[in-house]
Backbone and ligand atoms as CSV (ligand in chain L), in Angstrom:
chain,resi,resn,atom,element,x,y,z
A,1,UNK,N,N,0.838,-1.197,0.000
A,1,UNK,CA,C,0.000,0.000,0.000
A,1,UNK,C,C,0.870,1.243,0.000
A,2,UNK,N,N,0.790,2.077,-0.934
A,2,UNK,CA,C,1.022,3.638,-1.147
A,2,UNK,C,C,0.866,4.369,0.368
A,3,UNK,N,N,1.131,5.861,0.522
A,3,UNK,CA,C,1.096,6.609,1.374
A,3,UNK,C,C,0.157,6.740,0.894
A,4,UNK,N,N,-1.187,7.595,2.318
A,4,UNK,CA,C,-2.075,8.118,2.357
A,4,UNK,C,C,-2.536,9.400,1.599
A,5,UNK,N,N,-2.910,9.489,0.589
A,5,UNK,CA,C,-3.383,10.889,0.260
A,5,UNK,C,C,-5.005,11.290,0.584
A,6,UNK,N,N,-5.040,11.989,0.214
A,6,UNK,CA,C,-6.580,13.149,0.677
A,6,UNK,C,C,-6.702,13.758,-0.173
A,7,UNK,N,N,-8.324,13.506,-0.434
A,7,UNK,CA,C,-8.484,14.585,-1.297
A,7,UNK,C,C,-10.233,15.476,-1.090
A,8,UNK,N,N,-10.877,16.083,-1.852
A,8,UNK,CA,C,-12.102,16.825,-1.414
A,8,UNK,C,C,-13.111,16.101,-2.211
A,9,UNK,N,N,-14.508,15.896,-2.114
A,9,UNK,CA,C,-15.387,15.619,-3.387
A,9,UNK,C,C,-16.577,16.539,-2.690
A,10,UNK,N,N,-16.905,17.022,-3.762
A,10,UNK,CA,C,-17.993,17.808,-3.770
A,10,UNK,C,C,-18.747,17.049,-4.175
A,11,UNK,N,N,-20.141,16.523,-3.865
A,11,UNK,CA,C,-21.593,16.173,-3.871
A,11,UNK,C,C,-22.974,16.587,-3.771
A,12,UNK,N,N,-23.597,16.735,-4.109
A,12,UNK,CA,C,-25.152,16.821,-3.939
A,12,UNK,C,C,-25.330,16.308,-3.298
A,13,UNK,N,N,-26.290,16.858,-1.721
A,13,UNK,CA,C,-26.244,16.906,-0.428
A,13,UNK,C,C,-27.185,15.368,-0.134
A,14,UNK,N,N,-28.232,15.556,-1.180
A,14,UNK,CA,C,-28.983,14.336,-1.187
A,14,UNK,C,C,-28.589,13.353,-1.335
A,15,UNK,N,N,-27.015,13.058,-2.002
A,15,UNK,CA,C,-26.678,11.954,-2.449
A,15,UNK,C,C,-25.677,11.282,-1.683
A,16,UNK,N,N,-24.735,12.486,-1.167
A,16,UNK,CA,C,-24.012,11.985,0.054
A,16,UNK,C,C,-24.722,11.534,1.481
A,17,UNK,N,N,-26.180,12.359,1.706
A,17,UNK,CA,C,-27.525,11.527,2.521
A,17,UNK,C,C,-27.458,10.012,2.329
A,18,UNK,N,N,-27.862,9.291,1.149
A,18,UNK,CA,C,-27.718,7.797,0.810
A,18,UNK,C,C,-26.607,7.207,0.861
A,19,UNK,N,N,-25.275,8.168,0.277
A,19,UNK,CA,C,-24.289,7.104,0.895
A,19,UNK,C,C,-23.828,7.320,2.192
A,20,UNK,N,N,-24.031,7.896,2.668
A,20,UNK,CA,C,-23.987,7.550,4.547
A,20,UNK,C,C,-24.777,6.678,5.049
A,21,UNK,N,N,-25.991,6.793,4.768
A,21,UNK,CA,C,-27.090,5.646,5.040
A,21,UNK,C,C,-26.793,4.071,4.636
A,22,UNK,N,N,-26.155,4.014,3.405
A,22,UNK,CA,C,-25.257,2.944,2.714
A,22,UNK,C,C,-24.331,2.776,3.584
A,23,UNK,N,N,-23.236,3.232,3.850
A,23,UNK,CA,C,-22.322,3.022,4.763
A,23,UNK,C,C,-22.430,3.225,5.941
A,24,UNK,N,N,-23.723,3.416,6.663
A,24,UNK,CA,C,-23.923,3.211,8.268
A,24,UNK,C,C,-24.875,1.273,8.387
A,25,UNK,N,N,-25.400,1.663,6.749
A,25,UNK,CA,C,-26.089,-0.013,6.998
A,25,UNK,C,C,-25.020,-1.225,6.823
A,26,UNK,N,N,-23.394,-0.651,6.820
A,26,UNK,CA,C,-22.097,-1.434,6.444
A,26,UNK,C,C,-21.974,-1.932,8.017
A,27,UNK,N,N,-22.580,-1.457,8.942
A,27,UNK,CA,C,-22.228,-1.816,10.328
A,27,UNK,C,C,-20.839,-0.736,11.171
A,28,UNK,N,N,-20.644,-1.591,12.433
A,28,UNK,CA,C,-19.752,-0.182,12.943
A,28,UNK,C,C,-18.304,-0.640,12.397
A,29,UNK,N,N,-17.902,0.170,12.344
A,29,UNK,CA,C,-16.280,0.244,11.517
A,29,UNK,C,C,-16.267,0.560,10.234
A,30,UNK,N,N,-17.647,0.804,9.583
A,30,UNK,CA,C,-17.867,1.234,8.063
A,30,UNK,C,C,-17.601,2.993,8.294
A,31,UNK,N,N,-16.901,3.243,7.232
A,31,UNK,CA,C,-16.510,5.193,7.352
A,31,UNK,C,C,-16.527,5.402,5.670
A,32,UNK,N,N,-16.993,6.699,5.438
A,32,UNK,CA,C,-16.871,7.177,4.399
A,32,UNK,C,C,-15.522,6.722,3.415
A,33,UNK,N,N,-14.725,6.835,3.976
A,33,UNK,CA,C,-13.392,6.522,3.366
A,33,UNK,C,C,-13.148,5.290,2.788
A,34,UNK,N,N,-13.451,4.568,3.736
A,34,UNK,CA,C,-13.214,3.295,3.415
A,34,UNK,C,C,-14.400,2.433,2.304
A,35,UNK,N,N,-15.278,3.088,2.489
A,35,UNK,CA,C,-16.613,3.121,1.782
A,35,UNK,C,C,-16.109,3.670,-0.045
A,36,UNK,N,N,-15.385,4.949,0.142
A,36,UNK,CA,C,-14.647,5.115,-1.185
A,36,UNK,C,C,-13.951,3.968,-1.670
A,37,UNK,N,N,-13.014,3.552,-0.768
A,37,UNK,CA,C,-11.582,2.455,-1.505
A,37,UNK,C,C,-12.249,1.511,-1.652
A,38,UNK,N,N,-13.193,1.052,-1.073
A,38,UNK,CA,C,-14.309,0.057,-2.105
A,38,UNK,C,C,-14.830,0.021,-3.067
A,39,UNK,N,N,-15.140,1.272,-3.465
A,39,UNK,CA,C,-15.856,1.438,-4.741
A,39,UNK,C,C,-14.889,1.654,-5.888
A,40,UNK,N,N,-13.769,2.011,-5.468
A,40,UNK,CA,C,-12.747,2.519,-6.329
A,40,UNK,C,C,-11.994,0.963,-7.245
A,41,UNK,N,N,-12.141,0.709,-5.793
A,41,UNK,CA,C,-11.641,-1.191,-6.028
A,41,UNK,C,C,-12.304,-1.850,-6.622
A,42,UNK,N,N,-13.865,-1.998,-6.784
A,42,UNK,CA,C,-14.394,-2.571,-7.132
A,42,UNK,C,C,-14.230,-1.904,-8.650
A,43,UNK,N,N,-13.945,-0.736,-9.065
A,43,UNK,CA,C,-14.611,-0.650,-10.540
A,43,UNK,C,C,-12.956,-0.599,-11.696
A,44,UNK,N,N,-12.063,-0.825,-10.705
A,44,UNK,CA,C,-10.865,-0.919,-10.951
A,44,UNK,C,C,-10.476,-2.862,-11.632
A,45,UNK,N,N,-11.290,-3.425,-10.723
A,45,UNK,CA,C,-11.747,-4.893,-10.874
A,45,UNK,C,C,-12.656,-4.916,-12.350
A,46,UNK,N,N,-14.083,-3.940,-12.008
A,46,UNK,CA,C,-14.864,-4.284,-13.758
A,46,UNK,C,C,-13.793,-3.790,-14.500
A,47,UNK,N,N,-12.584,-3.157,-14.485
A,47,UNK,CA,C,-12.045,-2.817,-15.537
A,47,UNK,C,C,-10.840,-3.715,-16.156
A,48,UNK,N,N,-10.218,-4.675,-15.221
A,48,UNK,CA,C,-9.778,-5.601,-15.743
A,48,UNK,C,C,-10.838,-6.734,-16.330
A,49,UNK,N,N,-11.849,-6.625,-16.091
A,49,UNK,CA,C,-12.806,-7.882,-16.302
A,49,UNK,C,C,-12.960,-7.674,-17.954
A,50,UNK,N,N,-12.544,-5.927,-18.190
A,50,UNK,CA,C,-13.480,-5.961,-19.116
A,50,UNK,C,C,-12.143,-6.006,-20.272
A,51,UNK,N,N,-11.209,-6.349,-19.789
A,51,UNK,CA,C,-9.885,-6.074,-21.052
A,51,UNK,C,C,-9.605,-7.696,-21.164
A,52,UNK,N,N,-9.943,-8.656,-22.299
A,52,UNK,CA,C,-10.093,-9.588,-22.343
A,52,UNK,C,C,-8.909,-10.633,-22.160
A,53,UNK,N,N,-7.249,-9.971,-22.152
A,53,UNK,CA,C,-6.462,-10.744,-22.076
A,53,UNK,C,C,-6.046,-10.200,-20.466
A,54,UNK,N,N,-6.266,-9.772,-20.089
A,54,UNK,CA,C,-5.706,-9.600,-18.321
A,54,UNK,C,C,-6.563,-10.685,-17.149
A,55,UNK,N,N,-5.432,-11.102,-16.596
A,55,UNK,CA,C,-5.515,-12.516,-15.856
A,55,UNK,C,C,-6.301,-12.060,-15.207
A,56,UNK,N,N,-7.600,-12.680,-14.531
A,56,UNK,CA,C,-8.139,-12.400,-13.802
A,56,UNK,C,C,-8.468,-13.871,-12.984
A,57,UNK,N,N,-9.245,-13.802,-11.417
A,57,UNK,CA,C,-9.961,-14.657,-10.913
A,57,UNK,C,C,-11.555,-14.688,-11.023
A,58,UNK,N,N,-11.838,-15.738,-10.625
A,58,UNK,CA,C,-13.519,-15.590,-10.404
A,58,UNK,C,C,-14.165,-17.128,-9.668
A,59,UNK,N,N,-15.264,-17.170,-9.489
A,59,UNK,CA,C,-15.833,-18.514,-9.305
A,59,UNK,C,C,-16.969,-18.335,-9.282
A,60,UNK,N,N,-17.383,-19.640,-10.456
A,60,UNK,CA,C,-18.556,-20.130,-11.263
A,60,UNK,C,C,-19.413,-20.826,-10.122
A,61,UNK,N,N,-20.744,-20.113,-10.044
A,61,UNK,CA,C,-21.097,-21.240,-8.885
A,61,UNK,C,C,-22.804,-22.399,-9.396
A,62,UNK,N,N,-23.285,-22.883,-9.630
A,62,UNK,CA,C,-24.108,-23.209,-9.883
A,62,UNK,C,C,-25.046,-24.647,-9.103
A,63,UNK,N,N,-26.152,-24.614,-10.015
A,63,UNK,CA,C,-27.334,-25.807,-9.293
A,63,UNK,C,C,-27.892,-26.552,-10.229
A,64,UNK,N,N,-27.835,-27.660,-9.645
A,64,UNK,CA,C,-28.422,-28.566,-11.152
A,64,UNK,C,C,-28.442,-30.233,-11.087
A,65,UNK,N,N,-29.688,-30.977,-11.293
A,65,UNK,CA,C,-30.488,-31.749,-10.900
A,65,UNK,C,C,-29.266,-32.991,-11.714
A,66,UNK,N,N,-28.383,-33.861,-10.953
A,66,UNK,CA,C,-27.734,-34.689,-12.091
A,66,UNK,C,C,-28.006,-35.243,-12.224
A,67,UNK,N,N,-29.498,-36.170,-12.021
A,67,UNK,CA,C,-30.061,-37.395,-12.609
A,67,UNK,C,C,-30.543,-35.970,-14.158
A,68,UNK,N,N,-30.545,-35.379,-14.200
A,68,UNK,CA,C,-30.973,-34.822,-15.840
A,68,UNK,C,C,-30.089,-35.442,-16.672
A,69,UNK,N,N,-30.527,-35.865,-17.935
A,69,UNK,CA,C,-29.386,-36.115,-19.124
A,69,UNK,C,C,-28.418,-35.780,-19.098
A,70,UNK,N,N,-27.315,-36.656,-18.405
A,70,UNK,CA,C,-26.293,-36.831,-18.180
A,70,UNK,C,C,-25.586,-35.522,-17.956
A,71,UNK,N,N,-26.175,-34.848,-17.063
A,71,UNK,CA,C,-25.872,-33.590,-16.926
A,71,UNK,C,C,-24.581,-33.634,-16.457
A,72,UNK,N,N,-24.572,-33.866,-14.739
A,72,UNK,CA,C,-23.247,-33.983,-14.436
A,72,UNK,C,C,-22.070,-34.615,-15.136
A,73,UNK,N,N,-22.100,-35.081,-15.851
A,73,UNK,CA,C,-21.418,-35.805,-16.978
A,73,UNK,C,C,-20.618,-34.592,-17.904
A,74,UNK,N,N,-21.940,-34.148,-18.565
A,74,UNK,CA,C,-21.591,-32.942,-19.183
A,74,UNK,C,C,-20.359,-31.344,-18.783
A,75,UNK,N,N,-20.989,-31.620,-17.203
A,75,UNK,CA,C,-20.407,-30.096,-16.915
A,75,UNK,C,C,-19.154,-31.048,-16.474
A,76,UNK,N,N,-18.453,-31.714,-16.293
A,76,UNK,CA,C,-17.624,-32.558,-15.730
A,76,UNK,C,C,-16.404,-32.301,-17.699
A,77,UNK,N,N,-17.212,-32.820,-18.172
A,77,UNK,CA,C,-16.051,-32.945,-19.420
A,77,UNK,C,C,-15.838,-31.781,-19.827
A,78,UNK,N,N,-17.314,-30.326,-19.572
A,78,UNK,CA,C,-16.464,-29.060,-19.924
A,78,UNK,C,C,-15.007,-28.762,-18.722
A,79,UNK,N,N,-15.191,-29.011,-18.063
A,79,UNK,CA,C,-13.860,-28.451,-16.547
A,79,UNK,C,C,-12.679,-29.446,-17.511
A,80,UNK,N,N,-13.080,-30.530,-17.680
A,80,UNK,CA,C,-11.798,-31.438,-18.065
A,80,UNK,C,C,-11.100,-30.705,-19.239
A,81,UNK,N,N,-12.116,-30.168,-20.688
A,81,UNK,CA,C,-11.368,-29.117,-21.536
A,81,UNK,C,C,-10.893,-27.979,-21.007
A,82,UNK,N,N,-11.116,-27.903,-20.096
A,82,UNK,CA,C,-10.445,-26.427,-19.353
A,82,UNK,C,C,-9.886,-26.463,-18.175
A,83,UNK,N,N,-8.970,-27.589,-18.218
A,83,UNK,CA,C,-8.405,-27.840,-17.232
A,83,UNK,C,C,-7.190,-26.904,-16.361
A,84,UNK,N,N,-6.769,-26.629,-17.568
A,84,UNK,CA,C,-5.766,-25.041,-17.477
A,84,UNK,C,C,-6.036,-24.357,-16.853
A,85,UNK,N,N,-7.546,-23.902,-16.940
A,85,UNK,CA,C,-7.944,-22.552,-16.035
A,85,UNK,C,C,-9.451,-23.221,-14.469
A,86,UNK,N,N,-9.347,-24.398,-14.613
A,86,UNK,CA,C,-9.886,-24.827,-13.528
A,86,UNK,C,C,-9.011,-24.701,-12.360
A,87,UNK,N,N,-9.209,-24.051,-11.491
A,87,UNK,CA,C,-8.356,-24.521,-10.246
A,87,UNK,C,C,-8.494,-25.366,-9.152
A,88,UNK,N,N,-9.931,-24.731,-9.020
A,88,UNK,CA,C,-10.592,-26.125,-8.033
A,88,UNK,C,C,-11.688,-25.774,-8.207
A,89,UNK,N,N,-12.683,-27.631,-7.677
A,89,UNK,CA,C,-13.867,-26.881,-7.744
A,89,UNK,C,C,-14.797,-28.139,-6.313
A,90,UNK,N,N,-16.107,-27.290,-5.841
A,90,UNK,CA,C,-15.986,-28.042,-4.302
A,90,UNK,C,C,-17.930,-28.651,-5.328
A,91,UNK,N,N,-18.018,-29.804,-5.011
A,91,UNK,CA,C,-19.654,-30.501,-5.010
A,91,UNK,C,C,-19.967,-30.349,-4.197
A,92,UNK,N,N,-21.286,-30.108,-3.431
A,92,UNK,CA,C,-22.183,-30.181,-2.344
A,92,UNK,C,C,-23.900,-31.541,-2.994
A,93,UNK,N,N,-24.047,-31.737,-2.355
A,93,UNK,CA,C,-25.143,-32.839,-2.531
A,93,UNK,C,C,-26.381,-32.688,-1.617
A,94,UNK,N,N,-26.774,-31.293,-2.679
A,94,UNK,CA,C,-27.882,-30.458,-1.514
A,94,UNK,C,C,-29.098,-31.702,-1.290
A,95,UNK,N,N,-29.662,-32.130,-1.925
A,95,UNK,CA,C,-30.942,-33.140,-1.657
A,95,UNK,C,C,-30.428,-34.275,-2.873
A,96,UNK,N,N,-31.708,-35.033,-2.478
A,96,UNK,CA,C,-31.346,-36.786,-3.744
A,96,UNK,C,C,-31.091,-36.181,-4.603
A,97,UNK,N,N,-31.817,-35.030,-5.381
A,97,UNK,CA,C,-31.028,-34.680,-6.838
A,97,UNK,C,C,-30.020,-33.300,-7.025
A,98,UNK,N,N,-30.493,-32.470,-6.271
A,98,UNK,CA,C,-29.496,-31.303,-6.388
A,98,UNK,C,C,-28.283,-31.137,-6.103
A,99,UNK,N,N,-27.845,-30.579,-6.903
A,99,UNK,CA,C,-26.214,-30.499,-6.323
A,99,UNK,C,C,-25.545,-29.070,-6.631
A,100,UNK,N,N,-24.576,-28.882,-5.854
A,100,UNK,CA,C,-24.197,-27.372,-5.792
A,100,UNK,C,C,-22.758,-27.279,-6.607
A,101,UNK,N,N,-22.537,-26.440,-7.531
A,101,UNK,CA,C,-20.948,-26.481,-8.085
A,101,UNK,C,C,-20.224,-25.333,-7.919
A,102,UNK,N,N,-19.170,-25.677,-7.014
A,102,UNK,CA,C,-17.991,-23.915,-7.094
A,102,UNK,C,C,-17.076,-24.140,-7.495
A,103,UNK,N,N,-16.809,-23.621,-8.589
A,103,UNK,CA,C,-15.376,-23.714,-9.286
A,103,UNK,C,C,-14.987,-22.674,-9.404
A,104,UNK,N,N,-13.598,-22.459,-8.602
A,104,UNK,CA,C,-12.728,-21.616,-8.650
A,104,UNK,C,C,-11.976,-21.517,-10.101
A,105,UNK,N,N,-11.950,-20.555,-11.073
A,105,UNK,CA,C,-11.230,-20.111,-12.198
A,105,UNK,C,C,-10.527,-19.133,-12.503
A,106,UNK,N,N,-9.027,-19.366,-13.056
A,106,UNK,CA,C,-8.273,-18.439,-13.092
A,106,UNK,C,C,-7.520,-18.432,-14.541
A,107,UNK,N,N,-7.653,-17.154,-15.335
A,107,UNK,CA,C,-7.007,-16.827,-16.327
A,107,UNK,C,C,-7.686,-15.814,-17.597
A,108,UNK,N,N,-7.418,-15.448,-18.633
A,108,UNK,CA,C,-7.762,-14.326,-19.406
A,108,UNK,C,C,-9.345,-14.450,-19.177
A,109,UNK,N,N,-9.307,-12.719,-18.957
A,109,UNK,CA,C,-11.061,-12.926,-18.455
A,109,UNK,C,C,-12.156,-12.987,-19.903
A,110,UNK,N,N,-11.602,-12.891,-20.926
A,110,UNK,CA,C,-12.240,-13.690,-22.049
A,110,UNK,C,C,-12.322,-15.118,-22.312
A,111,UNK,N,N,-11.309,-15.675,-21.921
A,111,UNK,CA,C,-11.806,-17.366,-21.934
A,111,UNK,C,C,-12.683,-17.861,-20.875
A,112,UNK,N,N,-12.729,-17.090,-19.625
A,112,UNK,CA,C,-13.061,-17.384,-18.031
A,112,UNK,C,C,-14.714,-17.213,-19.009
A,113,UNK,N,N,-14.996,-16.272,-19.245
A,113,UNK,CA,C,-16.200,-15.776,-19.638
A,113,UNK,C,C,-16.992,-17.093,-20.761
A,114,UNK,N,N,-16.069,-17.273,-21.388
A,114,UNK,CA,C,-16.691,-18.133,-22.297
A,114,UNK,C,C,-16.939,-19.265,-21.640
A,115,UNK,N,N,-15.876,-20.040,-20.734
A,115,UNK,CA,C,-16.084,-21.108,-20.483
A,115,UNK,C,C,-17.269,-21.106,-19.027
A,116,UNK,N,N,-17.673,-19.877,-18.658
A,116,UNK,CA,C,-18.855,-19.578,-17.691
A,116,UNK,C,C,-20.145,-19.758,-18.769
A,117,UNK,N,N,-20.116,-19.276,-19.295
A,117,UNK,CA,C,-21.524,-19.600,-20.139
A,117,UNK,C,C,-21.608,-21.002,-20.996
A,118,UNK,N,N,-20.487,-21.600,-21.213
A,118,UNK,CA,C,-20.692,-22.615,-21.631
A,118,UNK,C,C,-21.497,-23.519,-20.510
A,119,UNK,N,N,-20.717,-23.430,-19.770
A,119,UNK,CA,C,-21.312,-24.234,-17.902
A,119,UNK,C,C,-22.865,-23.874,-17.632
A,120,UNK,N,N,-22.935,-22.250,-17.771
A,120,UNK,CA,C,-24.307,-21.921,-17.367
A,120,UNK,C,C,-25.036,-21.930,-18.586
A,121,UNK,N,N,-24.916,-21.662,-19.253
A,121,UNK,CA,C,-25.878,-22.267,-20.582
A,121,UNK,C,C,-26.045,-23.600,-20.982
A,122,UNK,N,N,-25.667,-24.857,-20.178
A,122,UNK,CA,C,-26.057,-26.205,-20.435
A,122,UNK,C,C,-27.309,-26.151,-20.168
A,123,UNK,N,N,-27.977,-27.443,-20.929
A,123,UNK,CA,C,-29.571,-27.379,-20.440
A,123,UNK,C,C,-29.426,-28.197,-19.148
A,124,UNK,N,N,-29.967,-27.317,-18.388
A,124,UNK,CA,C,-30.532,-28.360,-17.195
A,124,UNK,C,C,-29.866,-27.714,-16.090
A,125,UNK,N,N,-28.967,-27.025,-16.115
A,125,UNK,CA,C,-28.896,-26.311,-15.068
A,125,UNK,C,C,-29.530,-25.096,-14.644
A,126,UNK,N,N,-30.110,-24.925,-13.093
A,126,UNK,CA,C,-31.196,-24.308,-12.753
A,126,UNK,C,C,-30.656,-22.803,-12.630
A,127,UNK,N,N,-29.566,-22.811,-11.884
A,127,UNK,CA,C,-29.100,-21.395,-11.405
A,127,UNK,C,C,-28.275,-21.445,-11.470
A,128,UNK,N,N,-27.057,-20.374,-11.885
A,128,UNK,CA,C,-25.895,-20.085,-11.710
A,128,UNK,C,C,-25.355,-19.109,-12.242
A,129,UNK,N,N,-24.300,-18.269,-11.558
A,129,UNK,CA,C,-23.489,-17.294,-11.550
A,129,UNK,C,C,-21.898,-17.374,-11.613
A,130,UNK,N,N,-21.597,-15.932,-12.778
A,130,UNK,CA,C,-20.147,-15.824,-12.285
A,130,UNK,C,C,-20.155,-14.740,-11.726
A,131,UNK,N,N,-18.747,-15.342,-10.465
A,131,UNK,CA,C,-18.533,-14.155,-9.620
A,131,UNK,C,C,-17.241,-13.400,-10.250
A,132,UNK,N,N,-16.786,-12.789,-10.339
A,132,UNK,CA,C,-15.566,-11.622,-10.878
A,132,UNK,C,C,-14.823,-11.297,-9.817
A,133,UNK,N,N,-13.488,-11.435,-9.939
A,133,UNK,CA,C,-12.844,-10.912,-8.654
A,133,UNK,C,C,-11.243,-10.889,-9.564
A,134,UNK,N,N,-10.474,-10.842,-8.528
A,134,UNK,CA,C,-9.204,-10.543,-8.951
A,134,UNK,C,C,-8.051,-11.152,-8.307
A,135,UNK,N,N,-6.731,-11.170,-9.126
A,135,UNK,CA,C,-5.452,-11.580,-8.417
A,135,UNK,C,C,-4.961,-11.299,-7.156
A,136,UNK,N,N,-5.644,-9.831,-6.994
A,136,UNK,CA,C,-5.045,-8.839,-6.141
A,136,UNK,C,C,-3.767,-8.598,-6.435
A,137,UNK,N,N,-3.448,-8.592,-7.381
A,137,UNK,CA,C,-2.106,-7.965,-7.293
A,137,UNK,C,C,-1.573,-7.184,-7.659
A,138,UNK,N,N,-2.983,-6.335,-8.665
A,138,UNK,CA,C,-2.779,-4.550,-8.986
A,138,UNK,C,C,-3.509,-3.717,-8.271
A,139,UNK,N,N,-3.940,-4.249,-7.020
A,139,UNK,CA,C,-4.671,-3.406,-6.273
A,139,UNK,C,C,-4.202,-3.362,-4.361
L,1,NI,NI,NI,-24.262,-34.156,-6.172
């Protein structure tokens, strides 16, 4: 971490109203400041997400019934083609048929992307998300 700088922002009174209210519903130890380097961080993050060859992290999480047509089968041989950028990934065995998938993925956030929708665009899976995150190591 850099030295501390400071600086001023001018706002519309109404709007700095909501983000205090935002950052008092953060609980105690939430402060304006820190409330900034979050947001700053976070859009510093969509901005590697959005440059398609910069390494990024993330994890794919999803739900999906594997007695369906050979579903689990399916999402099993996509991870195996993408074994490169699989890092890990955890099963849960929510009820007789559901099951939960987190796969941790790491590498150009254009392939990460593709190989997320390949996963979540199979038929038969109910829900699922990618999460976006980062190396941390430009931030
Ligand atoms: Ni299962």
């Amino acid at each position: 971490m850099g030295k501390l700088a400071r600086f001023g922002v001018a706002m519309d009174e109404d709007l700095l109203g909501k983000f205090d209210e935002l950052v008092a519903r953060r609980g105690s130890g939430a402060n304006r400041s820190e409330a900034v380097r979050d947001l700053v961080r976070d859009a510093l993050v969509d901005e590697q997400w959005e440059a398609p060859d910069e390494e990024i992290v993330g994890t794919i999480t999803m739900v999906f019934d594997h007695h369906a047509n050979d579903l689990a089968e399916k999402l099993d041989s996509l991870q195996h083609a993408h074994h490169d950028k699989v890092v890990s990934s955890m099963h849960v065995h929510l009820d007789a048929h559901n099951c939960l998938e987190v796969i941790v993925v790491r590498g150009a956030s254009g392939q990460i992307r593709t190989i997320a929708e390949a996963l979540l665009g199979t038929k038969g899976v109910k829900h699922g998300k990618l999460v976006t995150t980062t190396t941390g190591r430009h931030l």
